[in-house]
N, C-alpha and C positions, 0 to 999 in steps of 0.2 A: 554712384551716389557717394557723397561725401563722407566719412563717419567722423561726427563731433560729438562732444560733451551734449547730455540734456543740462538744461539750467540748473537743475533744483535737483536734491537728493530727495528719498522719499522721507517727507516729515525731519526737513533739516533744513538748514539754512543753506542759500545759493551758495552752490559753490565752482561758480563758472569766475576766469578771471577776467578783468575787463576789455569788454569786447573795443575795436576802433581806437585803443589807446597811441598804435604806433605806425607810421607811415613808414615807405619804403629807407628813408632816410634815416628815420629811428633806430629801426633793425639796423641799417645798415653801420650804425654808428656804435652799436651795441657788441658787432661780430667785430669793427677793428680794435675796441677799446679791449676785446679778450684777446685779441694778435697782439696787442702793447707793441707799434711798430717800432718805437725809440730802443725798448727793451731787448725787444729780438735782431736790433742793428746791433747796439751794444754789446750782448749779450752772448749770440749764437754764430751771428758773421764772421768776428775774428777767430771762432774757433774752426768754422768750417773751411776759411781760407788759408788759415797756418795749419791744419793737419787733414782737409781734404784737399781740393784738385786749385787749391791757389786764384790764381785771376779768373778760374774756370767755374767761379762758386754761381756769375749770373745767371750762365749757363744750367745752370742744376736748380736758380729760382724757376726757373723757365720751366723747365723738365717738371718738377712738382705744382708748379700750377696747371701745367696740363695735364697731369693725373688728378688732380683737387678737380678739376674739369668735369672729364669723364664723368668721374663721381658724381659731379652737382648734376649733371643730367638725369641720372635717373632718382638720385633724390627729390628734384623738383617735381616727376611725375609722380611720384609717389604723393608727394605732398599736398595733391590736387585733391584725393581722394581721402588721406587721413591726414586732421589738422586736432594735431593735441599735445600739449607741453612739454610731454614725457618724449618725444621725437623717437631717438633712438628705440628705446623701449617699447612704443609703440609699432614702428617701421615692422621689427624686428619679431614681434610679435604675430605681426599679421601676415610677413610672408615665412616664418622659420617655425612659427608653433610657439603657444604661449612658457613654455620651459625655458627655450631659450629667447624670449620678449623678456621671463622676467630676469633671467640670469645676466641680459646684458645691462638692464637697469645697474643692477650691482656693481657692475664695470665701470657705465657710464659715472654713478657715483661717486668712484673712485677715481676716475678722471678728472672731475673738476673740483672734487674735493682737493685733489693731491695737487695741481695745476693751482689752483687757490694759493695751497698752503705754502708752497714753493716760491710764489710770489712775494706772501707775508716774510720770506725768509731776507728775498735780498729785499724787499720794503725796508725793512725793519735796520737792515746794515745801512741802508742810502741815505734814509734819515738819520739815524743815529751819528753819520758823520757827517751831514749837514749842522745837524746842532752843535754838532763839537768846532765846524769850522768856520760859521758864519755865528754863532752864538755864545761861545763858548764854554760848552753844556755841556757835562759826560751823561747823554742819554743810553741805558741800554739798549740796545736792539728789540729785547722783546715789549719793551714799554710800547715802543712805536708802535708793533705789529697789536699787541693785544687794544690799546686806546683806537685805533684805522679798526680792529674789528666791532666794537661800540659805533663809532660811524657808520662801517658800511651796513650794518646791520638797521641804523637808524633811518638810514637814506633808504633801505629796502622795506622797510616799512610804508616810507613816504610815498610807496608807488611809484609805478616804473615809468611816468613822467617824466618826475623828480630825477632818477636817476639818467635818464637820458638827455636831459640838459645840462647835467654834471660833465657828463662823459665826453657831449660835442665840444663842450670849450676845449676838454684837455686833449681829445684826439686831435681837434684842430692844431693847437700848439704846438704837439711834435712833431705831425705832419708837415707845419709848414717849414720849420727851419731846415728840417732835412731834405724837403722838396727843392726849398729855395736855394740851398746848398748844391742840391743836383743840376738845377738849371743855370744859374751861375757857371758851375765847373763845365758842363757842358757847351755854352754859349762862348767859353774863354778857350774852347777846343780842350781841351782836360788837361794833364800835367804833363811833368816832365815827360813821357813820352807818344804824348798826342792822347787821346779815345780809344786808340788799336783795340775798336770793337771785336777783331779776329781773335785776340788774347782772352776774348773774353764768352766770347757766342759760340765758335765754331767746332762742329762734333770732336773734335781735337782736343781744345780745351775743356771740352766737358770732360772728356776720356782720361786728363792726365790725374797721376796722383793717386787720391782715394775720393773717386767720383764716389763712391758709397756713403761715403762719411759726412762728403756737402750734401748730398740729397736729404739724407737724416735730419742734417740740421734746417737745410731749407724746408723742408715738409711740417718738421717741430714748427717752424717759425709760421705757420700757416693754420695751423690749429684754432679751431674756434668759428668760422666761418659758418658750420653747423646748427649755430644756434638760432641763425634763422629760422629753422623753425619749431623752434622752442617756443621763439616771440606768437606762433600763427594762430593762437587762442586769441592775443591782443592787438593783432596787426587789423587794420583797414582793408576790408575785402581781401580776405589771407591768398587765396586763389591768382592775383594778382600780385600782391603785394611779397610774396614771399619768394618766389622765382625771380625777383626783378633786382631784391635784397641779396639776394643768395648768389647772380650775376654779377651784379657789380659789387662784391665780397672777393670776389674769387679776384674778379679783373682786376680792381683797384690794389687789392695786396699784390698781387704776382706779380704787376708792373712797377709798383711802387720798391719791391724788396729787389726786382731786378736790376731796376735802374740805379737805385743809388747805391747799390755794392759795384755796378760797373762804374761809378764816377769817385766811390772811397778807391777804389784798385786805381782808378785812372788817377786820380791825386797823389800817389804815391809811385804812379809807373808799374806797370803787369810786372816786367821781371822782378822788382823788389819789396810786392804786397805782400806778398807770402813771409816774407823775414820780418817787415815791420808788424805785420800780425802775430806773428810767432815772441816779437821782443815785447809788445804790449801783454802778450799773456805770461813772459815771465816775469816780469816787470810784477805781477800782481793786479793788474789793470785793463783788461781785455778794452772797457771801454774807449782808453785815454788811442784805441786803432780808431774808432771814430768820433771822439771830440777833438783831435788834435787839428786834423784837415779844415774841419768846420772852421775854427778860431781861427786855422790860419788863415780862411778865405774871411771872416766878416769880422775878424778881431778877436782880442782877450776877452770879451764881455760875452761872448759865448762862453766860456771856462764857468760862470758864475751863472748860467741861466741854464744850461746846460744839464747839470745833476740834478736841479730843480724837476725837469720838464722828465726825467728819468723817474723822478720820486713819482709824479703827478700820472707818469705812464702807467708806471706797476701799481696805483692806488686804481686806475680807470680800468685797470685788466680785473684784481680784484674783485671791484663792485660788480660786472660784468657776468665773471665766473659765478660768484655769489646770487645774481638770478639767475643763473643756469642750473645751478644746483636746487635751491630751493624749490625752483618746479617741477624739477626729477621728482623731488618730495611729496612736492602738493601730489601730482599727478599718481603716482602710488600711494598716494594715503587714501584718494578721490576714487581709485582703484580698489579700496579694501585690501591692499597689501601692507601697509603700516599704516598706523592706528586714526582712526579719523578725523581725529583733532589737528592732525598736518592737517589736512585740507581747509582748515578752519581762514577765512577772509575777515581783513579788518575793512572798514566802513573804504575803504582808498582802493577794495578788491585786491589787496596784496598778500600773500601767503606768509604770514606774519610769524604765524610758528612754527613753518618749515623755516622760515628763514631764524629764526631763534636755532633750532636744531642742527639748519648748516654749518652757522656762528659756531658752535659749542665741540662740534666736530673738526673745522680747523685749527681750533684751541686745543683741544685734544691734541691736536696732530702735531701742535707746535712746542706744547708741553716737555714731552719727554729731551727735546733739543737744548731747549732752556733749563732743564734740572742736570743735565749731563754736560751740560758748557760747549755744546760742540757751536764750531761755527756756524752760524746760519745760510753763509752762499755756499761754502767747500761741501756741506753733506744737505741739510735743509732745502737748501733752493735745488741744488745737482741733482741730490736721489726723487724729491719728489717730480720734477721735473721733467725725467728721463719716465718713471715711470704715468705719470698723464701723456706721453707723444705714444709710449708702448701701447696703451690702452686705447687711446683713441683709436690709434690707429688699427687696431683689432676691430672694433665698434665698426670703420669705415671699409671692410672688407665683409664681416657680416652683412651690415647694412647692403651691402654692393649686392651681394647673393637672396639677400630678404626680396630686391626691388625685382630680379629677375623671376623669382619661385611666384613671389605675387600676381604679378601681371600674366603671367604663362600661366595659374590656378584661374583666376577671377577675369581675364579678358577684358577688363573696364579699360583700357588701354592697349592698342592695338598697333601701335607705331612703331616697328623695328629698332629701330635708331635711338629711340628714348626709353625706350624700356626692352631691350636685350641689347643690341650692339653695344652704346656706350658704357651702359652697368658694366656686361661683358668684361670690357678693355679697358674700363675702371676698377673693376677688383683684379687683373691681372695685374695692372700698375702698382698697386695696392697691397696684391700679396707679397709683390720683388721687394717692395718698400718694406715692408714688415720685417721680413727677412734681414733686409737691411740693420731694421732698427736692433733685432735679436743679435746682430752677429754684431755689431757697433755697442753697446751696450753699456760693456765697461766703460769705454769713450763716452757717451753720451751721459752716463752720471756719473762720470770723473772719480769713480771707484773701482776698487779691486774687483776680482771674478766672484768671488765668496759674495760680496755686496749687491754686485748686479745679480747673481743668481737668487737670491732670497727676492731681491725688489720685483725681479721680473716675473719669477711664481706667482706673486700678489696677484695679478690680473687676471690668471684663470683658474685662482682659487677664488677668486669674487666670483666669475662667472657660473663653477661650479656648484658651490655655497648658496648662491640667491636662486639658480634652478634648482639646486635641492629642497630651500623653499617652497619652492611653485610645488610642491609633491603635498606638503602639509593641509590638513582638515579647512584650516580656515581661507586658504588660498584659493582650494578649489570650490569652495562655496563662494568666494569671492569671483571665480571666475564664471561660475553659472550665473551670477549676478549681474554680472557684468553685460554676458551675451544675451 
């Protein structure tokens, strides 16, 4: 049997969200707008290629989509049976015990809270020099970030229509010049030293270097694909629709961040991607390893469309993240965990005041950066950053052991393969990866050890923290309530 939401609180207003609002496509356009694929080329590639395993970084896409994999299999059985917004929270609850259901809420929060707010960081730098270079405006950085949080907040008001017709135009955009760049380079036989797919596939080249270090980053770069089903309260026959969202999530990223890191390496030549990666990041410009190639292959006028399609990436990751959070909200206020006014629906079925509360919380987050003058991508975007990949990916090891403890208690599913085998060899993928991420750390938020120890604690003090909740008077009445 399923377990969903009832409509209606007793003696309150519905507070179910709208059912049939999003087909497989919607979702689907919702999980790559939270990948920001322009962002995480720009962004995470040159770093994984000049200080992990070099032309060996497709290799290591490969490798984390086929543990993102594993995972989705037994996420999607799980999801047959429990369709509710709070996902994680929920999963995690019903096979691990409601302590630690609500402790990972806490976490979850802080993932896409922090995942947001890191965003709003380089936001806020991209525009801020767009105005200055095409306008010539001295906009602060956090003007941008805080006016985009007024928007995305308005836009999540307007119902999650609304926002997903935002989101296909922009995903479409960057998707397609970078695609289009890849088939091009591919179709011209690649650069100066051919395709030499081998430099780039083979257990070898995955091996060389610091395979640990491109795994990190490739796996960060994957993040988000989970929100499938967050959407599965609003999806079209979720049963359906969310496995199918959740499939071609996984396929479409891992292929797409495969391929076009083997045609930016191959446009440069395997033996000297790792140096021009390395010279763009000291240069100050990680991005300019992959705008350079682009413009050389379709001209200058990518140089100008280019940062554009970057700003409009990290505004569609934003909005994104922004209903991801939000329903974590609603769904624990709908829960009797915070206060019940989250749960409250505007006339559009949209979590209006969860999404006010998310808004105020990134602002929060973004505050202290802006009073203290630090830069917003060197520590803003880095620390938060580093810790939303630590987080989640804690979330997606739980989650991995929730789906196995469930199915092995409650027998509603009985198929090997989908609920123990893949779980199984998905939370071992899962834990290496973690490990990874812990031991990578200071790398991954481009800070000292002191820096990364503090940011990395965060995460299971949330987890801590929000289970020690779950112990409080009003919680456990909340949870008798509940069952």
């Amino acid at each position: 049997m399923v377990t969903q939401r009832s409509d209606q609180a007793v003696g309150d207003a519905p507070r179910t969200l709208k059912r049939g609002a999003l087909g497989a496509f919607g979702i689907l356009f919702f999980v790559l707008s939270a990948q920001a694929p322009l962002t995480g080329m720009a962004g995470a590639a040159p770093i994984a290629i000049a200080i992990g395993n070099g032309p060996g970084v497709p290799a290591a896409y490969a490798v984390a989509g086929g543990i993102v994999l594993l995972f989705s299999v037994g996420f999607v059985a799980m999801g047959r049976y429990v369709v509710d917004a709070g996902a994680f929270y929920t999963y995690i609850g019903k096979g691990l015990g409601r302590t630690f259901g609500i402790g990972s809420a806490g976490v979850a929060l802080l993932a896409y809270t922090t995942i947001q707010s890191s965003m709003y960081g380089l936001y806020g730098a991209t525009t801020s020099k767009l105005f200055a270079d095409y306008a010539g405006l001295e906009v602060p950085w956090w003007v941008c970030a805080f006016v985009t949080m007024a928007i995305v907040q308005l836009l999540g008001v307007l119902g999650i229509e609304v926002g997903a017709k935002v989101l296909t135009v922009f995903v479409l955009a960057e998707f397609s010049i970078l695609l289009a760049f890849g088939i091009v380079t591919l179709f011209q036989g690649g650069g100066p030293e051919g395709l030499n797919a081998g430099a780039s596939f083979s257990p070898s080249a995955m091996l060389e270097g610091a395979p640990g270090v491109a795994l990190v980053f490739a796996l960060a770069s994957m993040l988000g694909f989970e929100a499938t089903a967050i959407y599965g309260e609003e999806a079209r026959d979720p049963k359906k629709t969310v496995p199918r969202a959740t499939y071609l999530a996984v396929a479409v990223v891992t292929c797409f961040f495969a391929f076009t890191t083997w045609m930016l390496i191959s446009s440069y030549g395997a033996s000297k991607s790792a140096a021009a990666a390395g010279a763009a990041l000291e240069g100050g410009d990680g991005a300019a390893f992959v705008f350079a190639p682009v413009a050389a292959q379709f001209g200058a006028w990518t140089n100008d469309v280019l940062p554009f399609l970057l700003a409009t990436s990290l505004f569609a990751g934003i909005l994104a993240f922004h209903n991801s959070a939000n329903r974590y909200l609603f769904s624990l206020s709908r829960d009797g965990l915070l206060p019940r006014k989250l749960s409250v629906l505007n006339e559009r079925q949209s979590p209006w005041a969860a999404g006010v509360v998310q808004t105020l919380m990134a602002a929060a987050l973004a505050l202290p950066f802006v009073v203290l003058g630090k830069d917003p991508v060197l520590t803003m975007f880095s620390w938060f950053s580093g810790v939303a990949a630590l987080a989640i990916t804690f979330l997606y090891f739980l989650t991995s052991v929730a789906v196995i403890v469930f199915f092995r208690r409650t027998r509603q599913d009985t198929r090997l393969w989908n609920t123990l085998i893949a779980p199984l060899l998905g939370s071992l993928g899962i834990a290496g990866t973690l490990f990874l991420v812990v031991d990578n750390f200071p790398t991954l938020i481009g800070g000292d050890a002191s820096t990364a120890t503090w940011l990395a604690v965060s995460v299971p003090a949330a987890l801590v923290l929000c289970a020690g909740l779950s112990r409080l008077p009003y919680a456990r009445r909340a949870a008798r309530a509940k069952s």
